[in-house]
N, C-alpha and C positions, 0 to 999 in steps of 0.2 A: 861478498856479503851483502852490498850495496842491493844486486838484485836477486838475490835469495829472500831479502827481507819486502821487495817487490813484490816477489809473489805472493807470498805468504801472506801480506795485506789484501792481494787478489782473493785468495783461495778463503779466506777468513770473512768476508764479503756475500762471495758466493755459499758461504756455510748460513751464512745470516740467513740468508736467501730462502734459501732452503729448510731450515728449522721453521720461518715464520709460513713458509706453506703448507708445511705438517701440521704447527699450531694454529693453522683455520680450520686444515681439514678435521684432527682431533676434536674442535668445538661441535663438528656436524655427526660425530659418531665415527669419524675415521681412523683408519692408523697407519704409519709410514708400511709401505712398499720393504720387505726384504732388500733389495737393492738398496731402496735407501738409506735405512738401518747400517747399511754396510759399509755403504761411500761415509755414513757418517761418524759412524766407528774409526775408521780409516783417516780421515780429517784430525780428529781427536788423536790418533795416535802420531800422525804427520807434524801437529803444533809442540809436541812434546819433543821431536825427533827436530825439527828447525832451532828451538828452545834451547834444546841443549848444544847443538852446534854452534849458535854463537854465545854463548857462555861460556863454551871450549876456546872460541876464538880472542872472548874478551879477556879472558885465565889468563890466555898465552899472549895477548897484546900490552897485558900490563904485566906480565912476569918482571923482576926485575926491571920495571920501569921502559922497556923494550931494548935493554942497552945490549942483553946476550941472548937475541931469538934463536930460537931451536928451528931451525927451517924445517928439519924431518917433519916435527909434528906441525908445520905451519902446511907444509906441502899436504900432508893426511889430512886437516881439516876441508884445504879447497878442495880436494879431492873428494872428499863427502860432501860438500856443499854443491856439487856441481853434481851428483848424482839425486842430491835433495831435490834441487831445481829442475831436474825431469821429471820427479816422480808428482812434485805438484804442479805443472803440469800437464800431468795427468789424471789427477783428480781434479783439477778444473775443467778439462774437456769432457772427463766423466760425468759432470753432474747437469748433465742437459736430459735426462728424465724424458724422452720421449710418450713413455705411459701414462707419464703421473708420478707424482710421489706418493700415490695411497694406494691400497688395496683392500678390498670387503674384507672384514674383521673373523676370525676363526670362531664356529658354530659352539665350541665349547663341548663336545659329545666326547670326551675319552671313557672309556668304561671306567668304572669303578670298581676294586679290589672287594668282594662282596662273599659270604659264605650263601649256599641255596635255605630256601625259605622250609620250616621244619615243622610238620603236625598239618592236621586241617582247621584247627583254629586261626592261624595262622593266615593259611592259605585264603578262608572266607575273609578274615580281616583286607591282605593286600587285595583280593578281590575288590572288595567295597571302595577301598582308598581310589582303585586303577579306575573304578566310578565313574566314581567323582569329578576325576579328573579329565577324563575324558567324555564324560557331560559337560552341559549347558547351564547348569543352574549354580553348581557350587566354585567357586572362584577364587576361594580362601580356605585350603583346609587344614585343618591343623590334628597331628596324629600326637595323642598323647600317653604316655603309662610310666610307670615305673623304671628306672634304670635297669640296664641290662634286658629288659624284656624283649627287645627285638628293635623294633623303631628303625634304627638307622641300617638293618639288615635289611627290613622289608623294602626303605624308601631307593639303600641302592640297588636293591633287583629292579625297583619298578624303573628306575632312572637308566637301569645298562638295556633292559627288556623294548621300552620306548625310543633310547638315542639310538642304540647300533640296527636297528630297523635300515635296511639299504636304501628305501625311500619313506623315510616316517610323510602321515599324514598329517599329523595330529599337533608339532611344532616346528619352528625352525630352531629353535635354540635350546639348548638344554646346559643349566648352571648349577652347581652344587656349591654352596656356603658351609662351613661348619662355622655356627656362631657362638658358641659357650657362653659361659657366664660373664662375659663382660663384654655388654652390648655400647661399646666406644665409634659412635656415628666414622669416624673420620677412617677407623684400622677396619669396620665394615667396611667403608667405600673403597677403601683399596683392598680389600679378599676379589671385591665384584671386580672391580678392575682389571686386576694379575685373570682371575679368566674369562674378563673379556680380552684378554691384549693392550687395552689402555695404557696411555703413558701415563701418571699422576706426576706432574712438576711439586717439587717442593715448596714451591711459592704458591699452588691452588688453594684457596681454600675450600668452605665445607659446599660453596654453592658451586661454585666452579666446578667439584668433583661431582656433585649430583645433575649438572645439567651435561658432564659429557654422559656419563653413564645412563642417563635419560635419552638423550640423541641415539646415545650405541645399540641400546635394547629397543626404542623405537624401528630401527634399521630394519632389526631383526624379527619383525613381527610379531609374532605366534613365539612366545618362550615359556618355557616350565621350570622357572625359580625353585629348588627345595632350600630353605633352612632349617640345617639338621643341627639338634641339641641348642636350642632356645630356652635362656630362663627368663626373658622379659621383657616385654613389647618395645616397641619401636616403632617411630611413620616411615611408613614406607616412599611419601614424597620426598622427605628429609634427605632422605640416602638415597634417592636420583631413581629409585623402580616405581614403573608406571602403573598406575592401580589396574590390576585385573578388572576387567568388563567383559561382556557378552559381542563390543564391539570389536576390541581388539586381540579378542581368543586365547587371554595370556592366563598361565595361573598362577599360582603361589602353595606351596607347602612347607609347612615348618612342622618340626618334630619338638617336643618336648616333655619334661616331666610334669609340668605343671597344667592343670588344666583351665586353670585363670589364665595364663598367657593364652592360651585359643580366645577366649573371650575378649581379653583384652584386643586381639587384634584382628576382631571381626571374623573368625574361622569356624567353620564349621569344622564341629571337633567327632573325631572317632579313636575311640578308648584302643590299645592293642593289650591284653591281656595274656595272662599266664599260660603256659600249657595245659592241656589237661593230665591225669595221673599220667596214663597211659602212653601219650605223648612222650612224657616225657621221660619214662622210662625206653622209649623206642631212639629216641636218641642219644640218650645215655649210653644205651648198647652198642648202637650204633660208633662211637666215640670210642670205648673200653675194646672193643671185638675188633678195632683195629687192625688191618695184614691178617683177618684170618682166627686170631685167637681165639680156642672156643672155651666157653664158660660150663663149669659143669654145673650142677645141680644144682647145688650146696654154694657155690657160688655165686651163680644168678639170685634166690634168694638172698643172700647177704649184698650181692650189687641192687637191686631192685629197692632193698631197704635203705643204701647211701645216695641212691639217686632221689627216693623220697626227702631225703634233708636236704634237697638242693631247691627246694621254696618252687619248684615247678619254673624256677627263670632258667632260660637257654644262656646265660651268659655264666651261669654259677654251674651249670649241668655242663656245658662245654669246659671250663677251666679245672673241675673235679675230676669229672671223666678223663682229658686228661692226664693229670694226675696218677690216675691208676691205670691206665693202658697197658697193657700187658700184664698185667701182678695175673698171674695163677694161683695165688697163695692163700688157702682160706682164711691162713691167721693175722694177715696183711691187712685183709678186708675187712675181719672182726676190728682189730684194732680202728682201723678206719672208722667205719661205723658207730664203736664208742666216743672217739674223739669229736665225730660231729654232735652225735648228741649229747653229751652232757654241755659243749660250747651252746647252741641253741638250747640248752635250757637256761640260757643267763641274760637271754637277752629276747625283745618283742619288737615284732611292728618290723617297720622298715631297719633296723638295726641285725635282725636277724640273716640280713642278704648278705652283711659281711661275713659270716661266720663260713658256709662254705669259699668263699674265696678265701677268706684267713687260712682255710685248710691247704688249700692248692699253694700258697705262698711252704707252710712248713714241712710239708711233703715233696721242693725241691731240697736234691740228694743231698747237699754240701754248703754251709755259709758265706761261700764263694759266689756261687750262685743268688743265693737270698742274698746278698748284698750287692751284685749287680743289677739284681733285678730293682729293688727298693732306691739305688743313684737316678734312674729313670724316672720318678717322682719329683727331680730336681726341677723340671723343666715345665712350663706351662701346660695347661691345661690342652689334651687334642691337639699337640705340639707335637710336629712331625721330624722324629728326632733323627740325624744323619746318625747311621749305623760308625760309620768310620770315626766322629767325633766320638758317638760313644764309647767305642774300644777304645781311644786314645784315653779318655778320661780314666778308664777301666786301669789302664798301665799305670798312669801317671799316679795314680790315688796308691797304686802297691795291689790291687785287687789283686791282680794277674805277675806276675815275675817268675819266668822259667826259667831263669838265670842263663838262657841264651841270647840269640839274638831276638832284635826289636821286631824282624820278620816271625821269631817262633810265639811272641805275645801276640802278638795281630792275629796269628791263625787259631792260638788260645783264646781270642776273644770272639771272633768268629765262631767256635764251636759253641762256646756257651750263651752265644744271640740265637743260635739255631734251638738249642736245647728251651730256652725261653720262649720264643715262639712256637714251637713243637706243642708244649704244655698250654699254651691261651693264654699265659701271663703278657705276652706283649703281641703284635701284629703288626704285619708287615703293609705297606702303603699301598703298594701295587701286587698284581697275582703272580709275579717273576719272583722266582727261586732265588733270585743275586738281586731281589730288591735293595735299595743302598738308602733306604730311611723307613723307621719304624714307630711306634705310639701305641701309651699304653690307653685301653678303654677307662671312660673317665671312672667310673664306678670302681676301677681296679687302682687307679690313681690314687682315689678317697681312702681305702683301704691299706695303701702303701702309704700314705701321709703318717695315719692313724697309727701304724704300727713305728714308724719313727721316731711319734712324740713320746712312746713310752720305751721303746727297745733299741739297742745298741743297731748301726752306726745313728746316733741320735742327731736330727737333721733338724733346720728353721727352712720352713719353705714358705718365700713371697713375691715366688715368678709371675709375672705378667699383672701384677693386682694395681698397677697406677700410682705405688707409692712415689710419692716426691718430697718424703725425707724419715727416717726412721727413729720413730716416739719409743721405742723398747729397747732394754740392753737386751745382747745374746745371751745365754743361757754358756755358764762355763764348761759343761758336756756335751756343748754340742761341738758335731765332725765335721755336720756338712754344712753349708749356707747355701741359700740361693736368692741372690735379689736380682737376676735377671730380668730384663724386658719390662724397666721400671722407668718412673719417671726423676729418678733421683739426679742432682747436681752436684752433692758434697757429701762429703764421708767426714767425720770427727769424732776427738775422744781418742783412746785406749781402751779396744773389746779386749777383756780378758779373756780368752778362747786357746788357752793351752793344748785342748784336745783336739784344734781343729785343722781336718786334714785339706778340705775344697772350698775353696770361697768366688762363687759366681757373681759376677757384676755385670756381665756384660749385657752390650743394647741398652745401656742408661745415657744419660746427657752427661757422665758425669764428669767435673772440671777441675776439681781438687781434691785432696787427701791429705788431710792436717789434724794433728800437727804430725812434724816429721818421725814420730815414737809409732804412729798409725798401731804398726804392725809389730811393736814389741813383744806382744805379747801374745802371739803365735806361732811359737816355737816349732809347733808338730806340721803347721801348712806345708803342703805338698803340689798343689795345684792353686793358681790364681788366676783368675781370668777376667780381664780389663778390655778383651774385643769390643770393637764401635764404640767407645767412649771418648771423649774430649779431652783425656788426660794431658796434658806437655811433659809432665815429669811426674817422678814415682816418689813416695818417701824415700830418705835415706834408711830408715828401718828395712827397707826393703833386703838390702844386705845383711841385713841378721836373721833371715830365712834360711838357715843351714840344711833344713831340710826340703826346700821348694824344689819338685824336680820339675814342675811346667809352667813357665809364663807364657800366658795367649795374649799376644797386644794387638792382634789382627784390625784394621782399618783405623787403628788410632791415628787419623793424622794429623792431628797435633802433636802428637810424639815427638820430640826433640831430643831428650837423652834421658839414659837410665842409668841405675848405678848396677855393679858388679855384681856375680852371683855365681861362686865358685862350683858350686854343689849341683847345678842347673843340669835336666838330661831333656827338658825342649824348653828352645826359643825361636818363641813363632813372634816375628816383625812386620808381615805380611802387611801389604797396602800401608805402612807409615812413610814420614818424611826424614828418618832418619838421613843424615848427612853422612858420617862415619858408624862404624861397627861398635859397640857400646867397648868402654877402655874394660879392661881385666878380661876379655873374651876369649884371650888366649890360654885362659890361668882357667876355664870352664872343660876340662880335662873329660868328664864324665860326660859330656855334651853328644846326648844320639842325635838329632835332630836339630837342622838349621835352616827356618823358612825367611826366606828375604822375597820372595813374587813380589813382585810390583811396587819396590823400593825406588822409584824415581828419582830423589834426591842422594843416592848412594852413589859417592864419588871416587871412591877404593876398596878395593878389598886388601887390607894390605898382606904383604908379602909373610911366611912364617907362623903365620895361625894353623892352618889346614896340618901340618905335620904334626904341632902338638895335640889337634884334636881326635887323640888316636883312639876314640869311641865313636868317632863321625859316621853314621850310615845312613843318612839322609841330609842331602842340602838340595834345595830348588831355589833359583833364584831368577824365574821367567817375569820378564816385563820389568825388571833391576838397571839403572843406569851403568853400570858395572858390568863389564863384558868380558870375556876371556883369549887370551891370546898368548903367545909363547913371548913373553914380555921382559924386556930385560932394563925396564926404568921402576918407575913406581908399580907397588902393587904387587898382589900377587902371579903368576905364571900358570898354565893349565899343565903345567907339569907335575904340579903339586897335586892336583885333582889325579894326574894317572899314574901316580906315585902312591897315595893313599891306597889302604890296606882293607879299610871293612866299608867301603863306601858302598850301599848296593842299589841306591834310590839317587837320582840324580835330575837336577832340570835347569839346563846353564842354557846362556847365549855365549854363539863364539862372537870373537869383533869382526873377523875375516874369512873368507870363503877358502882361505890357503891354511888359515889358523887347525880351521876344521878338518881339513883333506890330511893333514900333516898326521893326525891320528885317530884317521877315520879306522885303518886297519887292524888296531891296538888289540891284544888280549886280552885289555883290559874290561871292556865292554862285556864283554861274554861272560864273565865273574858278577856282572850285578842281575839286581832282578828286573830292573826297567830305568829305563832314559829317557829321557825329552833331550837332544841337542837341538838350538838355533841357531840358524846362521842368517844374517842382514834384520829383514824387515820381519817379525812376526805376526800372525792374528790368530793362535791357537791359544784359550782363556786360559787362564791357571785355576785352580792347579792341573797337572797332568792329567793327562787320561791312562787308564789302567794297562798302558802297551809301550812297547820301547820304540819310541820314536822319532825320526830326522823330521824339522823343518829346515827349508832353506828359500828365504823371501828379498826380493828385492834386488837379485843378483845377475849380472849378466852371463848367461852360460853358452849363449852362442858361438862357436868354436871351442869351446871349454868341456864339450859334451864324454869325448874319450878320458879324460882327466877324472870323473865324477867318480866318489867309493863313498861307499856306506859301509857301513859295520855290518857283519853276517848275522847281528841276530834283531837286524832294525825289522819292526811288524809294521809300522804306519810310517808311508813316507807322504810331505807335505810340498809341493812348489807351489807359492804363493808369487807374484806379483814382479818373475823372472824374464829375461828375456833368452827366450827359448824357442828354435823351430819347430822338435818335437821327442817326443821321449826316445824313440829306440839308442840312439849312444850311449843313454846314459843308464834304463835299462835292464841292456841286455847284459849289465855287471852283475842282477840282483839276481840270478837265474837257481843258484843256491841258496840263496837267504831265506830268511823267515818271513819276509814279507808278504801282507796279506789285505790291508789297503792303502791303494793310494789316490792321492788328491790332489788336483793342479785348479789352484784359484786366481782369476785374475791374472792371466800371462799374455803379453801382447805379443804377436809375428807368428802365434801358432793357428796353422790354417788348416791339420790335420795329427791325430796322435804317433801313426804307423806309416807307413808308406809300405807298398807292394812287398811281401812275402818277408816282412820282418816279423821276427815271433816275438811280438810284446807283450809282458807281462805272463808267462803262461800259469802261475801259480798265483797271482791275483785272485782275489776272492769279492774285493768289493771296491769301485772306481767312482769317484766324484768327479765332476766337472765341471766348473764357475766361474762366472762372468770370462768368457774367454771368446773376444767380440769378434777374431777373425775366423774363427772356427769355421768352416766346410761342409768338414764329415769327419770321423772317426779312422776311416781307413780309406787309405789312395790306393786303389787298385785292389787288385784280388790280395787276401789277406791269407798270410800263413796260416796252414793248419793247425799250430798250437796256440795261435794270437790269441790269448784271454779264454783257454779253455777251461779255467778253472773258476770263471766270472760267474758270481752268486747273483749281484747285488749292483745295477748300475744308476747311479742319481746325475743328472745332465741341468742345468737349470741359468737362466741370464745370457744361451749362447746364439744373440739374435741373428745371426748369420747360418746359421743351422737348420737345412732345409728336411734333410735327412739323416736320420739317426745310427741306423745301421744299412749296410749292404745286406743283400739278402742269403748270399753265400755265409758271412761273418756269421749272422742271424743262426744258420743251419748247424754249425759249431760250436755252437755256445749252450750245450746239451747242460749243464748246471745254471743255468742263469734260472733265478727265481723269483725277480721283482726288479721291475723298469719306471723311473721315477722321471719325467720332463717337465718342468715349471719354468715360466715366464719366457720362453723361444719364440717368440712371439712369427718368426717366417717358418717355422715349421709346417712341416706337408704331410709327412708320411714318415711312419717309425722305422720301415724296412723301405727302401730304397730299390726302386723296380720287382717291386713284390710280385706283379702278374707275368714278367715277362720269367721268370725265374722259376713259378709255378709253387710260390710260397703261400699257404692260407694262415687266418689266425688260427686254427688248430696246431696248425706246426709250430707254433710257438713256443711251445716248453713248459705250458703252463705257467707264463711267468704271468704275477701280476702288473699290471699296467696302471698307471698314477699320470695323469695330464693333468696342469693346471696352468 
């Protein structure tokens, strides 16, 4: 222990080290080196893993006063401790950074998720804006109009049009802001930060964060800033961006409703305006005629007439149209058409823009829908909402209950996010099909408020608005609450709130909940969520929640115990300091879901739970000080887990590499719908990724290689940080499996993956390969004909001994390969390896794309 606790004062030293050369480089515009990032990652997880081994050691040194020592577990601890003290170091000889610890900062140009720009009014407008901007004279320009007119369509054509240019001339840097309505100096300085790469310390204040972000954008020369949906000025010195000049070629655009805001900040303003008639009946058509549909006669005049009540904006014509996509039905579209007008005639001016979007809201099919659509309202402003959390809220609230499994809700919720986006009521973040976070346009937002304050589920929404403490009582009708992403500290009183089913808090500072009745008197809550808050403890009322089926405590960590909750169907514990499993957990019968990730202070699971939790189909419990093994002292057994009956989501650490082997082969596995197993050291984030997956980190597998089995339906296998000569033993077991990629990070003694005529991987589809410093080549010798012939996808990156990437036979076989990724290889030569002697050009390459950096 003596000198485990030596190094660890080493390695803790050289971490200093190292942080304090990142924090000079960050003051100059820099950012740590990916490697760095990693070793540093790696450090943090190493002081957790020493940490807990001698707290194990001091457990077991003062048990009983040391008078009846358990030598088993005395012999397991040195035994761990002696394989600690390699591993750090090894991270101490690691952090000799030959390059540097920085790297030039990422240019920020990802496209943006943008529909094509629609009409030739339109078109003249982004004309003029592309200008401007690519002039000399205007430096500041600000696009303004009316909500939903376009604006932030036009800003991100011009933005994808200018960045994805193969070689732009015109800037180095291109950043996109969504600023809304609450212009909070410090939550700006961190949007610009997250895309620059900046680190922001929690200890920077407002000067410190505007002079990296000044240094960073200086770096960068030539940048085209847009801040899209601005309601009200702001200095631009304040918030660390360098004023546009003629010297330093930089610009600036901000988008807004307001045309005082341009003035206010010095912009040369250009109006974007409505459609014309015509326009905007071509688009209307163009929406409704969908897949082909033709419109006959009689029903183009009756559409022509509904797209006129759509106020000539593309945001009410899109969400309409919509709407009626397909209808063939003349009487469909009468009704339609009356409905809009007689609502526009009750209303003038700007108030009348609601009136087609109200339509598009009451013309989805079912109140299932209009009530999932209108919970999205909950959330802030241009608040880019995780699809997943929102199905989950969807279940939890009762929206959704197929009276099956938790898998047949999730696909039920999935189907009616599609159906929501389909129609323009919501949009997706990025232009991928399986995008996994959506947001509603704010103008549709405004709309979805407005109809909660007068129609059922009746909602209070005061997400993101700066409260730091609440002057109103709730409204006893109301369902839902939102006081997320506030600045509150303390809850008190007794809300009378019998009807209500959701009550959001999370992202507050908040520290108590007094008095202990809190929550008497919300009988009907269903969902409660206390995520990132400073809680320690919950009211005792909290158990009078008969109906609560989801508590979020996610990153509370101050969390130290809660009370029971028989009725519960999730409990998410994720990132707290929980010690033990909350007492009566056994007695939560109904329990689908149990997230403990990154429980560090979790000292048991004890033995006996898992059998009564005969609703269990989800437990994750990655990055948990609590590990699994076929245990027969305290605690629970992994027996229990392949004993259980509906479990089909799964993400455990084993304790042992034998733990794991023991029932790698199990039937079990094959009955769920995805796993994460660990074994030793991990560095895969939580939560899972959407595929069933082996890690196994930290382990010596040298002679161990025949031994090695995976499950037959593992898709991503992970060796991290192994001592390993080279894959084939281990393999060429997977030759039936599902497997489809694999990844070996950080393994030291491997000097090559294959050796002559072994067929490795042949159903691999995509191969990672990191920091792996003795690496050679790829392949010794002439490589088997099947070696990787099914390789899509290969990423190589930190393997400084790597001269040559492939052979050029290998090269010739690998007839699927369609993108080659090499970064930081710094002795690299050549990607094919005697390419002229072999009589390889780059045309024989397969077309794959190539990535050097």
């Amino acid at each position: 222990m003596e000198t485990l606790e030596s190094k660890r004062r080493t390695l803790i030293a050289t971490n200093n080290d190292i942080k304090r050369r990142v924090e000079f480089a960050e003051l100059q515009g820099g950012s740590a080196s990916n490697q760095v990032t990693h070793w540093l990652q790696e450090v943090e997880s190493m002081e957790r893993k020493v940490s807990d081994t001698q707290r194990d050691f001091e457990e077991q040194k003062n048990c009983w006063k040391g008078l009846f020592p358990n030598y088993y577990r005395r012999r397991k601890i040195s035994k761990k401790s002696s394989i600690l003290i390699g591993q750090v170091d090894e991270l101490i000889t690691n952090a000799k950074f030959e390059n540097g610890v920085t790297e030039p900062l990422p240019l920020a140009t990802n496209a943006l998720p943008t529909m094509p720009i629609v009409g030739k009014t339109v078109g003249l407008i982004q004309r003029e804006i592309l200008d401007c901007i690519l002039g000399t004279e205007k430096k500041i320009i600000g696009v303004h109009g009316m909500g939903g007119v376009g604006k932030t369509t036009i800003m991100g054509n011009i933005h994808n049009d200018l960045s994805q240019q193969s070689e732009s001339k015109h800037f180095d840097c291109f950043i996109w802001i969504t600023v809304s309505n609450d212009v909070d100096v410090s939550k700006l300085q961190r949007k610009i930060a997250k895309q620059l790469d900046i680190d922001m310390k929690e200890d920077d204040d407002e000067n410190d964060r505007a002079r990296k972000k000044f240094n960073a954008l200086k770096r960068r020369k030539k940048f085209l800033l847009i801040l899209d949906d601005m309601w009200d000025a702001f200095d631009l010195d304040r918030v660390g961006i360098p004023i546009p000049s003629e010297a330093n070629g930089c610009k600036v655009v901000l988008t807004t409703r307001d045309k005082g805001v341009c003035g206010r900040m010095q912009a040369h303003a250009i109006e974007v305006r409505v459609l014309s008639e015509e326009e905007s009946w071509e688009f209307f058509k163009e929406i409704v005629a969908v897949g082909g549909v033709f419109l006959s006669k009689d029903i183009e005049n009756l559409a022509r007439d509904v797209a006129k009540e759509c106020c000539n904006l593309p945001l009410a014509i899109k969400t309409v149209g919509g709407s009626m996509c397909g209808v063939d039905n003349a009487r469909v579209w009468k009704c339609a058409l009356k409905n809009l007008k007689e609502a526009n005639g009750k209303f003038e001016g700007i108030d009348k823009v609601f009136v087609p979007l109200k339509f598009s809201y009451t013309r989805l099919p079912n109140h299932v829908l209009q009530y999932c659509f209108l919970f999205c309202s909950l959330y802030p402003e241009d608040h880019e909402i995780s699809a997943n959390e929102l199905i989950d809220n969807w279940i939890y609230e009762g929206l959704i209950d197929k009276r099956g499994t938790r898998e047949d809700n999730i696909n039920e919720g999935h189907t009616i996010l599609d159906q929501l986006v389909k129609v323009s009521m919501l949009e997706r973040c990025d232009n991928r099909e399986d995008a996994m976070f959506v947001k509603m346009h704010d103008l549709i937002r405004d709309m979805a408020i407005i109809i909660t304050r007068t129609e059922k589920p009746r909602s209070e929404i005061y997400a993101g608005q700066q409260l730091k403490d609440l002057s109103t009582e709730f409204p006893e009708d109301a369902e839902r609450i939102s006081l997320m992403d506030n600045d509150i500290e303390e809850l008190s009183g007794e809300p009378n709130c019998q009807r209500l089913l959701t009550l959001f808090l999370q992202r507050n500072p908040l520290q108590k909940i007094s008095p202990d009745s809190y929550f008497n008197h919300m009988c009907s809550l269903r969902v409660l969520n206390l995520s990132s808050t400073n809680i320690k403890s919950l009211p005792n009322s909290v158990s009078n929640l008969k109906n609560l089926r989801a508590l979020i405590l996610t990153w509370c960590r101050n969390l130290e115990e809660m009370p029971s909750l028989e009725e519960l169907r999730v409990l998410d514990l994720k990132s707290t300091n929980i010690r033990e499993l909350p007492s009566g957990v056994e007695a939560m019968v109904y329990l689908q879901c149990l997230d403990l990730d990154n429980t560090g202070e979790l000292r048991v699971f004890p033995a006996g739970i898992i059998p009564r939790l005969s609703h269990l189909e989800e437990l994750t419990m990655r990055g948990s000080r609590w590990k699994w093994s076929s245990k027969t002292g305290e605690g629970a057994g992994i027996e229990e887990i392949m004993n259980s009956t509906r479990l089909a989501i799964l993400d455990i650490q084993f304790e042992e590499l034998s733990d794991f082997l023991e029932h790698a082969k199990s039937n079990k596995w094959q009955t769920m719908k995805r796993f994460c197993l660990a074994v030793g050291r991990s560095v895969l984030p939580a939560p899972m990724v959407e595929c069933s997956c082996v890690e196994i980190g930290g382990c010596d597998l040298i002679g161990e290689e025949n031994q090695l089995l995976l499950p037959d339906t593992t898709q991503r296998l992970v060796i991290s940080y192994c001592q390993i000569s080279r894959l084939w033993h281990f393999t060429r077991l997977l030759h039936k499996s599902e497997l489809y990629r694999c990844e070996i990070d950080s393994c030291k003694n491997m000097e090559y993956l294959m050796a002559e005529e072994e067929p490795l991987l042949p159903d691999i589809k995509e191969l990672e390969i990191c920091y792996i410093p003795e690496l050679l080549v790829l392949c010794k010798g002439i490589p088997s004909p099947d070696a990787l012939k099914s390789l899509e996808s290969l990423h190589v990156s930190s393997c400084n001994k790597l001269k040559y990437l492939l052979p050029a036979r290998l090269l010739q076989q690998l007839r699927c390969l369609k993108h080659i990724s090499v970064k930081s290889c710094g002795q690299m030569k050549e990607i094919v390896g005697e390419e002229e002697e072999m009589g390889i050009t780059r045309e024989d390459d397969n077309n794959a794309m190539l990535i050097l950096s």
